[in-house]
N, C-alpha and C positions, 0 to 999 in steps of 0.2 A: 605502474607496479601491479601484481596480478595480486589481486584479492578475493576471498570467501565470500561469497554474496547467496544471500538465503533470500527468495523470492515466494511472497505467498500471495496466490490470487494470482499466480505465473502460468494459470490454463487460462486464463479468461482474455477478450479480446486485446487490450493493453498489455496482459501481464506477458503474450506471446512476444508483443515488441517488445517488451523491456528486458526479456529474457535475451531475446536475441542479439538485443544490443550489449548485454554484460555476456552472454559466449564468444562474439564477437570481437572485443576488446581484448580478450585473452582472460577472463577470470576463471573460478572454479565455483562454478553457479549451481546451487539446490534449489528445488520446487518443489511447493507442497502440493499437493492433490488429496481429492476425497475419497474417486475411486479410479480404478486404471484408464478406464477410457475417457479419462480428462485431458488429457496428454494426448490425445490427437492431434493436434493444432501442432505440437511440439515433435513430432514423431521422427523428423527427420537429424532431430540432434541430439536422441536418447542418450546415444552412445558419447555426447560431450556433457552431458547431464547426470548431476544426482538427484534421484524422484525419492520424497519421502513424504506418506501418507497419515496427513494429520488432520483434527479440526481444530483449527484458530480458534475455536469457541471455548474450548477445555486445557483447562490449566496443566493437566499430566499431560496431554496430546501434545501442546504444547513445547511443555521440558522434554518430552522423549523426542519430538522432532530434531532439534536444537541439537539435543545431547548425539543423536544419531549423526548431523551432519558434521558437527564436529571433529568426533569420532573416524568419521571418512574425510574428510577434506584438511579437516583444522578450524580454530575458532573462529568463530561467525564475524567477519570485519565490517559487513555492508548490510542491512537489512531493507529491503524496499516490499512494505507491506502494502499489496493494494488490494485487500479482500475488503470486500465492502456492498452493499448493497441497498436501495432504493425501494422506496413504497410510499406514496404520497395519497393526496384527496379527502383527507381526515381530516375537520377542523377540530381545533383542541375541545373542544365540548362535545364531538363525537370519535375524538382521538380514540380506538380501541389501545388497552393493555398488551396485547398481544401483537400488534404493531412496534408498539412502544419500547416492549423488551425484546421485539425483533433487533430494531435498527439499533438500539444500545449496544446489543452484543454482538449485532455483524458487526458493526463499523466501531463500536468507541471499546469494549472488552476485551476487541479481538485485538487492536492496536495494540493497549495496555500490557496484556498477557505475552505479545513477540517479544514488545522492548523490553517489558522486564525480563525475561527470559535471556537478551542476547548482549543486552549491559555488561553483567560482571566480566564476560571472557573480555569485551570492546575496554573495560575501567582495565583489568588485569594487561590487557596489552598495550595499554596507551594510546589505541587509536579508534574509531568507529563513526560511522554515518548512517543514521536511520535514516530514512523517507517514508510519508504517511503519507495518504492521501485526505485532504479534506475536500470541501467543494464550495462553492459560488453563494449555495444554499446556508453558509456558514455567518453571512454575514447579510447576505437579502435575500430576496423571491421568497420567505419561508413559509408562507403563507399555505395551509393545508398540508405541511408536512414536518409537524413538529419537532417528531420523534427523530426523522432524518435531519433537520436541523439543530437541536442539540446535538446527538451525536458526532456530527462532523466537528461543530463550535468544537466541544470534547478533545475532540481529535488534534486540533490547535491547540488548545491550553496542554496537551500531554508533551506535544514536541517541545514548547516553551519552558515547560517546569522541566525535562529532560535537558534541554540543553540549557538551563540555568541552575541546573545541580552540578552538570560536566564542562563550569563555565572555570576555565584555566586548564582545560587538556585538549588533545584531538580529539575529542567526542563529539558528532553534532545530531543534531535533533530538527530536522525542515518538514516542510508541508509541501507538498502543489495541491492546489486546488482550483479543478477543473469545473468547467459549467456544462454543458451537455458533451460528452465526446458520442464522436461518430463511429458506432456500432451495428452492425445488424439488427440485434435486439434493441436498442433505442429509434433505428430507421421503424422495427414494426410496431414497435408503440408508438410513434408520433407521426403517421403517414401524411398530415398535412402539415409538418416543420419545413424549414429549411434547412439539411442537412450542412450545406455549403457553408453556413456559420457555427458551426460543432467546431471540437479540436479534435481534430485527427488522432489517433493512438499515438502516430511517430514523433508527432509533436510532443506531446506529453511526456512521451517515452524519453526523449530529450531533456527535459527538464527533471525525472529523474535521478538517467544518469551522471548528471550533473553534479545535481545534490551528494551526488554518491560520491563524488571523484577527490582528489585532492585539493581542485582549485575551489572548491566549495568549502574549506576548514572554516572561511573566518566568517559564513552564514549560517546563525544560532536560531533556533528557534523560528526562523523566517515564515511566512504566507503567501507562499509565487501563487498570482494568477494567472492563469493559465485559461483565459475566457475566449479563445476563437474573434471572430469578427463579430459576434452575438451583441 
């Protein structure tokens, strides 16, 4: 069945596969972006694409994104948020504040702000599947990255309370959470890793659309991991 899929964090290395794989499938897929030349990566499928330029950070940014796609497509059925971001090396006694309310609001305000935003039309229709990304960091390795470790934890408790407020309808609320995926930007931050134990985008990408799909209604709340050979 073709469904409304709002994709945010759909410029970025992952968000290009996951995109591709919900145009691919036959949906009617919107991406947010910051500014026009984020959509590079995306450029060959503009014309099966709706781009609408928001920040996940801001709560009007937000509803006017939502309210835009709707508008154009119809109400928001799938939401697969992967904006999120990473800053470690800080132990919590020299944890900077500005780290701190970095990664709260890339990663755990910006979750918050989509689902509440794309809920009511999902309660009003009877149906919806969010995806969050959380990470590995959620529940070990936390060690020097506080801020990013609550926040993902975060990021789990919002899928769970979501899908245990929408526990008696097709509403769901899931996670993947991945441990390093393989990126160019994480290949040149880690030149001595072993990339060969990352998770690939597609793979993740997979486990998204999953979450998204049908055969995913009766996994609430859940915590895929998604850790590579790592």
């Amino acid at each position: 069945m073709t469904r409304t899929v709002l994709v945010t964090g759909g410029t970025g290395t992952l968000g290009n596969v996951v995109t591709r794989r919900f145009v691919e499938d036959g949906h009617r897929v919107a991406v947010t972006r910051r500014a026009p030349e984020e959509i590079e990566g995306l450029s060959d499928l503009t014309d099966r694409l709706t781009l609408v330029e928001a920040d996940v950070t801001d709560e009007a940014s937000v509803q006017a994104a939502v309210d835009n796609v709707a508008g154009r497509l119809g109400p928001i059925e799938v939401l697969a948020h992967l904006v999120g971001g990473w800053k470690g090396g800080e132990p919590v006694q020299e944890h900077s504040l500005e780290t701190w309310d970095r990664m709260l609001g890339l990663n755990l305000r910006s979750a918050f702000l989509c689902s509440r935003a794309v809920l009511p039309a999902m309660q009003q229709g009877g149906w919806g599947r969010i995806v969050l990304v959380s990470a590995r960091t959620a529940r070990s390795g936390r060690s020097g990255q506080a801020g990013y470790a609550v926040a993902k934890a975060g990021v789990a408790v919002l899928a769970e309370t979501i899908a245990e407020e929408n526990r008696g309808s097709d509403i769901t609320a899931n996670v993947v959470a991945p441990s390093v995926i393989d990126t160019p930007a994480n290949r040149n931050s880690m030149p001595g890793a072993v990339p060969s134990t990352w998770v690939p985008p597609a793979d993740l990408a997979a486990s998204v659309t999953f979450l998204a799909s049908e055969e995913a209604g009766q996994l609430r709340g859940a915590w895929l991991p998604v850790f590579g050979s790592a």
